[in-house]
Residue, then its C-alpha position, 0 to 999 in steps of 0.5 A: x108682601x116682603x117675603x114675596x120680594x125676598x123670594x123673587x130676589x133669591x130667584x133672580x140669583x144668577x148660579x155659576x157652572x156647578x165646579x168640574x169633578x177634577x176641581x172637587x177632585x182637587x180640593x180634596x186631594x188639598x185637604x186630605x194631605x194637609x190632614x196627613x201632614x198635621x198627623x205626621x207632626x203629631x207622630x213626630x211630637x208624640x216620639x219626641x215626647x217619648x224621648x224626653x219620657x226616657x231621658x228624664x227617668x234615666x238623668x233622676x236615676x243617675x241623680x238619685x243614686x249619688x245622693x250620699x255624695x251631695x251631703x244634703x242635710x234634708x235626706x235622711x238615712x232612710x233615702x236608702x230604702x227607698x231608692x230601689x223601688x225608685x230605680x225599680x220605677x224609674x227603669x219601668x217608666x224608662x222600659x214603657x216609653x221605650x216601647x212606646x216608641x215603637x207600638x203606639x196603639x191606644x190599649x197598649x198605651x192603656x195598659x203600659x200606663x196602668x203598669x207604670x201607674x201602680x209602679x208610682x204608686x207603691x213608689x209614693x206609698x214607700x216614701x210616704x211610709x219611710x219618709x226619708x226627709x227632715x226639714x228644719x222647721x219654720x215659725x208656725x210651718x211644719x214642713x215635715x207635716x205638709x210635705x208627708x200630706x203631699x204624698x198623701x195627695x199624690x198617692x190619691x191622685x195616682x190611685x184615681x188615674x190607676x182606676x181610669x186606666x184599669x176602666x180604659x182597658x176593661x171597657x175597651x175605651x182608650x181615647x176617654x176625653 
């Protein structure tokens, strides 16, 4: 007996003029250019964001270069051996954004990303290898151990997203999630 009363009362519902096609026309043309101005803005950030992508590089760059100035006693010789493969990195990742700028398709992304990625990667490998640190030791801490295992973790880490973007490329998948 109740659903036969809820039917009858959805019946009874009065329906207003179904909405002139200038009306929908209207909604949509709202809706389409709220969506165009939310991409703008996410264009605009993503070229901000390649800015910031070149001017760090080039500020380290610059920092790195005049190390030997600063006198820090944490540096060893050794900084020197790698600082070209540092710059070498570094004008890279200061080249791929710059392009980046101006061709932001997904593969192209993909493959910048994967160049700049093993250009990281023999980075931290040649400061793994040469080490160019010494820090003064802490009871029960040494910092020389951990610090070098970070650049393990890290070389790892850089290995894992060269695999992902090589896959990207390969499989021609750039928008993974």
């Amino acid at each position: 007996m109740e659903e036969a009363i809820t039917l009858e009362k959805k019946s009874e519902k009065v329906y207003e003029k179904p909405p002139d096609l200038e009306e929908v026309f209207n909604v949509y043309e709202r809706r389409a250019s709220r969506r165009k101005k939310r991409r703008k803005s996410r264009k605009e950030s993503k070229k901000s964001r390649y800015f910031i992508f070149i001017l760090v590089p080039a500020s380290l760059i610059f920092l790195f270069n005049h190390w030997q100035e600063w006198h820090l006693p944490f540096l060893t010789k050794d900084f020197g051996l790698v600082i070209p493969i540092l710059n070498l990195s570094f004008g890279m990742d200061i080249l791929g954004n710059f392009l980046m700028l101006f061709y932001d398709e997904s593969e192209f992304k993909s493959i910048v990303y994967m160049i700049l990625n093993f250009l990281s990667l023999v980075c931290l490998y040649f400061f793994y290898i040469y080490f160019p640190f010494e820090f003064p030791s802490l009871p029960g801490i040494d910092v020389g151990f951990w610090m070098k295992n970070a650049f393990l973790v890290a070389i790892i880490a850089v290995g894992v997203a060269e695999i992902i973007e090589f896959l990207k490329v390969i499989f021609n998948t750039p928008n993974w999630k």
